[in-house]
LUMBAFI-78384 format. One record per atom (N, C-alpha, C): x, y, z. Coordinates in steps of 0.2 Angstrom, whole numbers, padded with zeros to 4 digits, always signed. Last residue first. Example, Ala and Ser with C-alpha at 12.3 -4.5 7.8 and 13.67 -1.06 7.14 Angstrom:
// residues 2
+0064-0011+0035;+0068-0005+0036;+0064+0000+0039;+0066-0028+0039;+0062-0022+0039;+0066-0016+0039;
// end
This chain:
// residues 78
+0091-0090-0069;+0094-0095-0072;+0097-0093-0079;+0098-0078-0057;+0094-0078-0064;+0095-0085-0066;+0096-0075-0041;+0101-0077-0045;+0095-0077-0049;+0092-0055-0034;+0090-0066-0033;+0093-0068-0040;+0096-0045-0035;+0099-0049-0030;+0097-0055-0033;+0081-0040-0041;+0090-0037-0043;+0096-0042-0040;+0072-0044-0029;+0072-0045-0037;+0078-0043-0040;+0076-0036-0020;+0077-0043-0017;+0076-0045-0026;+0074-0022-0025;+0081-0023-0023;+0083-0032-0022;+0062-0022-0028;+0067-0022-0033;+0074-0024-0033;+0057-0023-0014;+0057-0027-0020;+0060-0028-0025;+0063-0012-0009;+0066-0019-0004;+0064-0022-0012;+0054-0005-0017;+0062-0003-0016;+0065-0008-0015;+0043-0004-0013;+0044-0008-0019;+0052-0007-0021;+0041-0002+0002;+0039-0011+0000;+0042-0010-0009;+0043+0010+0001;+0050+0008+0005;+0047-0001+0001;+0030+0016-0007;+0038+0017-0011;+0043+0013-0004;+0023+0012+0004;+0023+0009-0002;+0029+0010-0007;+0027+0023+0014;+0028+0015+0016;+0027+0011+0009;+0023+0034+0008;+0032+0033+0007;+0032+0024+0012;+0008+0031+0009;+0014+0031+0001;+0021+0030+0001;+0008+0034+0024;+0006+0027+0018;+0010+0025+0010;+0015+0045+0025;+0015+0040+0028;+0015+0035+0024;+0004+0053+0017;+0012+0054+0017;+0014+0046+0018;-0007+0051+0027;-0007+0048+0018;-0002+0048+0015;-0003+0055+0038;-0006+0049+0039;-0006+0048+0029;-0003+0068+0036;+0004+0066+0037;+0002+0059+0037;-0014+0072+0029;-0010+0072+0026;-0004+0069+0028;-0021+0072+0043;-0025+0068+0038;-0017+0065+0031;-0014+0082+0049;-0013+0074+0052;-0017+0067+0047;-0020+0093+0046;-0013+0088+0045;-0013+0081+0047;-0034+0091+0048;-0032+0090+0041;-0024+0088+0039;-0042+0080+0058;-0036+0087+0057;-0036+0085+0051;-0057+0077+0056;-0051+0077+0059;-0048+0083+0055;-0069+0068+0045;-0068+0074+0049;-0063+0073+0053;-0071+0070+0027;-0067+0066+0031;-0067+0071+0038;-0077+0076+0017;-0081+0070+0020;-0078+0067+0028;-0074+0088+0012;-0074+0089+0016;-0078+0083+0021;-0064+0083-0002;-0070+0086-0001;-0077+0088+0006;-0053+0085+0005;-0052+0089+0001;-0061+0091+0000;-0052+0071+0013;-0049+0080+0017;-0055+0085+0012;-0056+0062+0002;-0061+0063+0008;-0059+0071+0012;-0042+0063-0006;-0051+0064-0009;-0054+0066-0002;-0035+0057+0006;-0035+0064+0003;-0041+0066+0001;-0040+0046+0007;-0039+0049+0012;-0040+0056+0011;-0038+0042-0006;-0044+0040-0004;-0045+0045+0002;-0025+0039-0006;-0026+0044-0011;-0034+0045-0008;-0020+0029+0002;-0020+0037+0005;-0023+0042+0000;-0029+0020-0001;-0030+0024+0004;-0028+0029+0006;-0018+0017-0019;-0027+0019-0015;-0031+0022-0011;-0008+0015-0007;-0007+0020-0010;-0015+0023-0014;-0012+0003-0002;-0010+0009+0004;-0009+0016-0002;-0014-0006-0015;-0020-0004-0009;-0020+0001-0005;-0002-0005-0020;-0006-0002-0024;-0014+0001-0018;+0005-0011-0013;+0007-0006-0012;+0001-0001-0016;-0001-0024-0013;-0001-0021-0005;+0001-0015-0009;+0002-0028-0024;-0007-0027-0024;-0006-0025-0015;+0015-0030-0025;+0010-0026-0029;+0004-0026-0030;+0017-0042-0016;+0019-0033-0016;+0016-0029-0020;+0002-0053-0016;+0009-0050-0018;+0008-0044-0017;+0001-0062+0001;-0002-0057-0004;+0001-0053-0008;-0003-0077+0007;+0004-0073+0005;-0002-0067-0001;-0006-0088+0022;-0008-0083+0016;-0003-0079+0013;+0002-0102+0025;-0001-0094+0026;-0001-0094+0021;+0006-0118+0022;-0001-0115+0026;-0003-0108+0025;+0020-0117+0018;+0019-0120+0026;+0011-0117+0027;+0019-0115+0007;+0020-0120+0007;+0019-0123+0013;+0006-0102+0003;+0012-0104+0006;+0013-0111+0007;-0007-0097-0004;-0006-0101-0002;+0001-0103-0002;-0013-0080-0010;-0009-0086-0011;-0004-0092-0005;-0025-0070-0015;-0021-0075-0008;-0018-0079-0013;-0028-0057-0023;-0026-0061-0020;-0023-0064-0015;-0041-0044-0020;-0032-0046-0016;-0033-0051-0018;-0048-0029-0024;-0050-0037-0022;-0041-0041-0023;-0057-0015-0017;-0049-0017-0019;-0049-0025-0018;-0065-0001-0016;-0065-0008-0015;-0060-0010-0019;-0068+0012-0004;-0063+0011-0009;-0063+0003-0009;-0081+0024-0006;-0078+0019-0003;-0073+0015-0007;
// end
């Protein structure tokens, strides 16, 4: 089982905020976790669809550090 401890960070308007790099780290975890479980035969379903679903998740985590670097390269520098 995969444990991953997150912080929260408290927004000026009350919400929760979790940094990008503890969300990308998490989904790319899961997919990695997804795989281990196909491989060692834990996980029951399709096997593609195991791997299109952990695909998924990673290239959602490389799309969240992209915008990141991208909104980080853009924001003025003092």
């Amino acid at each position: 089982m995969i444990q991953i401890s997150l912080p929260l960070i408290p927004a000026d308007d009350g919400a929760l905020l979790i940094p990008a790099d503890h969300v990308t780290e998490l989904l790319r975890r899961l997919s990695a976790g997804w795989l281990d479980s196909e491989h060692t035969g834990e996980m029951r379903g399709d096997e593609r669809t195991v791997r299109d679903l952990a695909s998924a998740l990673t290239e959602l985590a490389d799309q969240i550090d992209v915008e990141c670097i991208g909104f980080a390269s853009a924001a003025p520098h003092p």
